[in-house]
LODOTOR-853720 format. One record per residue (C-alpha): residue number from 1; x, y, z. Coordinates in Angstrom, 1 decimal, decimal comma. Example, Ala and Ser with C-alpha at 12.3 -4.5 7.8 and 13.67 -1.06 7.14 Angstrom:
BEGIN
+-----+--------+--------+--------+
| num |     xx |     yy |     zz |
+-----+--------+--------+--------+
|   1 |   12,3 |   -4,5 |    7,8 |
|   2 |   13,7 |   -1,1 |    7,1 |
+-----+--------+--------+--------+
END
This chain:
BEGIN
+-----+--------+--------+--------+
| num |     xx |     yy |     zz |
+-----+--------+--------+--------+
|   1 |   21,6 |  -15,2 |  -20,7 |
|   2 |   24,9 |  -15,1 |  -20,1 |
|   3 |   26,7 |  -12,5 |  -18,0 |
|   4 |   28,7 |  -10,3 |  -20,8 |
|   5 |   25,6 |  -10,6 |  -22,7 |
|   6 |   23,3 |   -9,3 |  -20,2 |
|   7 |   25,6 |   -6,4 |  -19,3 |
|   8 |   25,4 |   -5,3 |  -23,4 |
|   9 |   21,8 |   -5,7 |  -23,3 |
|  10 |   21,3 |   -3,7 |  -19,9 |
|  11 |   24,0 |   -0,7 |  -20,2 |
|  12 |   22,4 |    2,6 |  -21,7 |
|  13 |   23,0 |    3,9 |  -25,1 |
|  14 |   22,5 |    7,2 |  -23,9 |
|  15 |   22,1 |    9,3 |  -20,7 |
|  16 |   18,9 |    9,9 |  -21,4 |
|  17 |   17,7 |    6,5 |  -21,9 |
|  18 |   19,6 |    5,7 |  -18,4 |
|  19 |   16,1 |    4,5 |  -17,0 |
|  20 |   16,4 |    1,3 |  -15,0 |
|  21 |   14,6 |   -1,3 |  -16,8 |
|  22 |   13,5 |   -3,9 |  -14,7 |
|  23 |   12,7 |   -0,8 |  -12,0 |
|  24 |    9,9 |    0,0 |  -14,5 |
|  25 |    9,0 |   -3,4 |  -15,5 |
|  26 |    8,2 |   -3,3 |  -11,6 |
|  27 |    5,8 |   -0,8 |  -11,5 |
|  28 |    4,2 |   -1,7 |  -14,5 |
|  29 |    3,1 |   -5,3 |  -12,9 |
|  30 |    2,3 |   -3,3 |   -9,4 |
|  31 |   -0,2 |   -1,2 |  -11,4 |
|  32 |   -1,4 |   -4,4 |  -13,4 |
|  33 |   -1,0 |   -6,8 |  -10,6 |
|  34 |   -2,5 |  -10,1 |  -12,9 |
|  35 |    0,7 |  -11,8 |  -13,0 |
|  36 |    1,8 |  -10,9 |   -9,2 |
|  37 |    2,3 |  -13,9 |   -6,7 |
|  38 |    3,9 |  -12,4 |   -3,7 |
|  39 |    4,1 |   -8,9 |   -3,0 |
|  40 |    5,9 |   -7,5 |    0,4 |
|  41 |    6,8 |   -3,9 |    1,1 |
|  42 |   10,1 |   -4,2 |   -0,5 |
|  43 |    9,9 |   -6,8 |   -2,8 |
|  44 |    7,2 |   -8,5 |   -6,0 |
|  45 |    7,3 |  -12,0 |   -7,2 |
|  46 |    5,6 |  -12,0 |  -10,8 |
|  47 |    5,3 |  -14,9 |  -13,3 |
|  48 |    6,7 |  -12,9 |  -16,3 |
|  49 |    4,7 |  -12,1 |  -19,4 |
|  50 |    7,5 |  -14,4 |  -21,3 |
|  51 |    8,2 |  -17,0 |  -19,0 |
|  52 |    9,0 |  -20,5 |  -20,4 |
|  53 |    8,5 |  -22,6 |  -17,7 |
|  54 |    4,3 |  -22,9 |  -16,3 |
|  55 |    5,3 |  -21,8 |  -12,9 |
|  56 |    8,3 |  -19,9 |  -13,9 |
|  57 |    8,8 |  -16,7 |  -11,4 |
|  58 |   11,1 |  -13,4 |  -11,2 |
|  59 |   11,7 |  -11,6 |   -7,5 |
|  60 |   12,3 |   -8,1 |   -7,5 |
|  61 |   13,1 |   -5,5 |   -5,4 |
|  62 |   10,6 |   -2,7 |   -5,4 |
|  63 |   13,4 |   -0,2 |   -5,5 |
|  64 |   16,7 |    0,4 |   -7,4 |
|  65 |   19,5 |   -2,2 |   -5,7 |
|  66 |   22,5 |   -2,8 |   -7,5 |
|  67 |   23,6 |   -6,1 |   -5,2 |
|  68 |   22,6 |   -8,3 |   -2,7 |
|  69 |   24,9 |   -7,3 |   -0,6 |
|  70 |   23,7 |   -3,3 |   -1,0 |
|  71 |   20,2 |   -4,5 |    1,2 |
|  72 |   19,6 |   -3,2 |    4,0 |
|  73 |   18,1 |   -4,6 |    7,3 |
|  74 |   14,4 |   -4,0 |    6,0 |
|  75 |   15,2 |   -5,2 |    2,6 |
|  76 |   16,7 |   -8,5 |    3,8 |
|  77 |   13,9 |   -9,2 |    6,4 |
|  78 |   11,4 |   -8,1 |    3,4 |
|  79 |   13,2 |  -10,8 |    1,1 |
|  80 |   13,2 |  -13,5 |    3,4 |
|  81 |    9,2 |  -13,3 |    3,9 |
|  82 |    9,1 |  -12,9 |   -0,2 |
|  83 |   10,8 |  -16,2 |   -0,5 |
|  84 |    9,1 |  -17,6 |    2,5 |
|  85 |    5,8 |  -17,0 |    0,9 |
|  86 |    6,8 |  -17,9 |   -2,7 |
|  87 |    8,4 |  -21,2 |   -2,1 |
|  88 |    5,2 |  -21,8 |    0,2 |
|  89 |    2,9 |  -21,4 |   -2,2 |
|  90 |    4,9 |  -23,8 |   -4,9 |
|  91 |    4,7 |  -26,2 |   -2,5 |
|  92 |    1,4 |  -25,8 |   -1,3 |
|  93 |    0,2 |  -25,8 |   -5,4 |
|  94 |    0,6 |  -29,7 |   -5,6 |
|  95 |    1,1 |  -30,3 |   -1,9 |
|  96 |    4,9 |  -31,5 |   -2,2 |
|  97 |    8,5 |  -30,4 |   -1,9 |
|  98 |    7,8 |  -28,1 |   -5,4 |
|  99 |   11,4 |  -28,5 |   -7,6 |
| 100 |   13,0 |  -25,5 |   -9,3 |
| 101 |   16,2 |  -24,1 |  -10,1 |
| 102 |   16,6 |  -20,5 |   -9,0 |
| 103 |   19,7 |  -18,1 |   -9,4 |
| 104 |   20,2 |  -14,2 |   -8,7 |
| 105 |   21,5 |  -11,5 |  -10,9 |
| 106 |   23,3 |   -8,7 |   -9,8 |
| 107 |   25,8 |   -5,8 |  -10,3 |
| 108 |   29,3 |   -7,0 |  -11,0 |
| 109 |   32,3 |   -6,6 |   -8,9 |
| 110 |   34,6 |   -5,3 |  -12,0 |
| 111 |   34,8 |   -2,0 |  -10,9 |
| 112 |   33,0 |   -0,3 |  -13,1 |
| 113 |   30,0 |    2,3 |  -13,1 |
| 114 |   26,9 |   -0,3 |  -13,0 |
| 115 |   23,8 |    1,7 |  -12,1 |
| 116 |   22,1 |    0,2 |  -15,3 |
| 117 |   21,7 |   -3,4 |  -13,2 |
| 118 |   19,0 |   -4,4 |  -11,0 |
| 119 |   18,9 |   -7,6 |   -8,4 |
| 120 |   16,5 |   -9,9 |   -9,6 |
| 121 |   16,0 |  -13,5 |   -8,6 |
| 122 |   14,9 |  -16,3 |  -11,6 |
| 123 |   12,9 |  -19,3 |  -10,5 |
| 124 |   12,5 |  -22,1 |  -12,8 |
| 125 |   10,5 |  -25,3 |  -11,7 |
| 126 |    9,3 |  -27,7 |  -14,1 |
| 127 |    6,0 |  -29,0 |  -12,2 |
| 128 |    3,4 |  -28,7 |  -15,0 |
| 129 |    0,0 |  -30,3 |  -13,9 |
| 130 |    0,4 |  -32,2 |  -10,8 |
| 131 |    3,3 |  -33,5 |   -8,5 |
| 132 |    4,2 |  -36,3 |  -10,9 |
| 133 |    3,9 |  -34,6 |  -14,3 |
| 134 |    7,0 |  -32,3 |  -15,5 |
| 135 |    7,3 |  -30,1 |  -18,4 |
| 136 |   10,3 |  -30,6 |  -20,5 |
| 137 |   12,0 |  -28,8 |  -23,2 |
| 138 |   11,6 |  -30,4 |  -26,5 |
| 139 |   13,9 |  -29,3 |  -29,6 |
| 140 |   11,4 |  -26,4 |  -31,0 |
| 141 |   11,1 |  -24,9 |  -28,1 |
| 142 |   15,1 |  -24,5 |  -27,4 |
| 143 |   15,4 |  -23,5 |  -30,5 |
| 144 |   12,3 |  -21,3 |  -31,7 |
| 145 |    9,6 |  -20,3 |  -29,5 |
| 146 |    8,5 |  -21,8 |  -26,3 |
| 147 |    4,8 |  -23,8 |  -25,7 |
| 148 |    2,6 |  -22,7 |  -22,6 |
| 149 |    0,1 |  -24,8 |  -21,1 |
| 150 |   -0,8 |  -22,3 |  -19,1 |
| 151 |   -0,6 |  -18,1 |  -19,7 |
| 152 |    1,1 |  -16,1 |  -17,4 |
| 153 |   -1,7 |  -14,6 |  -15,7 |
| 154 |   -3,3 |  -18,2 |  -15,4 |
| 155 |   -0,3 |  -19,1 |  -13,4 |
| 156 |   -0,5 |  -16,2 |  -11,2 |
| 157 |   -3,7 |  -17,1 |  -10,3 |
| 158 |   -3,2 |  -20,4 |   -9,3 |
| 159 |   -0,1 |  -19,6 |   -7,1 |
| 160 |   -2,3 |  -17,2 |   -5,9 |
| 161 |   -4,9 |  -19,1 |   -5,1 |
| 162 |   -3,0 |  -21,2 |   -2,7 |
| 163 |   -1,5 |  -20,5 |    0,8 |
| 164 |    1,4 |  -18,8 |    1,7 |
| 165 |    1,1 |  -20,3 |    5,0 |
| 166 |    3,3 |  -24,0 |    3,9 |
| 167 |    0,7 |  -26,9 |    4,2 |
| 168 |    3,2 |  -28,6 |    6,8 |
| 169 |    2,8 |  -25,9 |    9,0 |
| 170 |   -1,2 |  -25,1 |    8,5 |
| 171 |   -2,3 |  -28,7 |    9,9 |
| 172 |   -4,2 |  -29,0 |    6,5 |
+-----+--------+--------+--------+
END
């Protein structure tokens, strides 16, 4: 999404509906916790119930943080053993270096009242069934509705069901 889009669709129409979104989107997956990967005290790694891509993950922090640059000590150490663990168990899913694209989000510097954002972290990786087999985009999909191979909570599972120690490091 691009940016000026995303601050439309995030900004509140109201005072009262000045909620953050993706705060409650958080506590809603802690309370389900089937499409959790990595959870550390500050911080959840969930496949989303709309991802696109099979492995497809969003990291967010448990609380409301407007930048990266707004996290504290704790926060940072907590993220660093969230993406420690994440990227650990991609790689350990298919026992290779796991490929993705992965980008934050965060608050704008424009100078303007942004409570309405939250942090968040995208990963995209195309590794569908093995190390060797990719998904890609075909023309319905970019332009309708995207296939799965696999449902979020299936995904979940099978990061789950992996290591977060990194196979390089476990002797396995």
């Amino acid at each position: 999404m691009r940016p000026n889009a995303k601050i439309v669709y995030k900004k509140p129409t109201s005072p009262s509906s000045a909620r953050q979104l993706l705060v409650d989107y958080v506590q809603r997956e802690l309370a389900d916790g089937s499409r959790t990967v990595v959870e550390t005290e500050h911080w959840l790694a969930v496949v989303p119930y709309w991802a696109a891509w099979p492995f497809e993950t969003l990291l967010l922090p448990k609380t409301h943080v407007l930048r990266i640059t707004d996290l504290s000590d704790e926060q940072r150490d907590s993220l660093a053993l969230a993406l420690k663990k994440l990227t650990s168990r991609y790689d350990n899913l298919f026992q290779c270096s796991f490929p993705y694209s992965m980008g934050w989000h965060g608050a704008p510097f424009n100078g303007e009242e942004n409570a309405h954002w939250q942090l968040h972290a995208h990963f995209y990786p195309p590794l569908l069934r093995s190390a060797t087999v990719r998904k890609f985009m075909v023309g319905y999909e970019m332009l309708a509705e995207t296939q799965r191979d696999l449902t979020a909570e299936q995904a979940a599972e099978r990061l789950r069901a992996v290591s977060d120690i990194h196979f390089r490091e476990s002797g396995v």
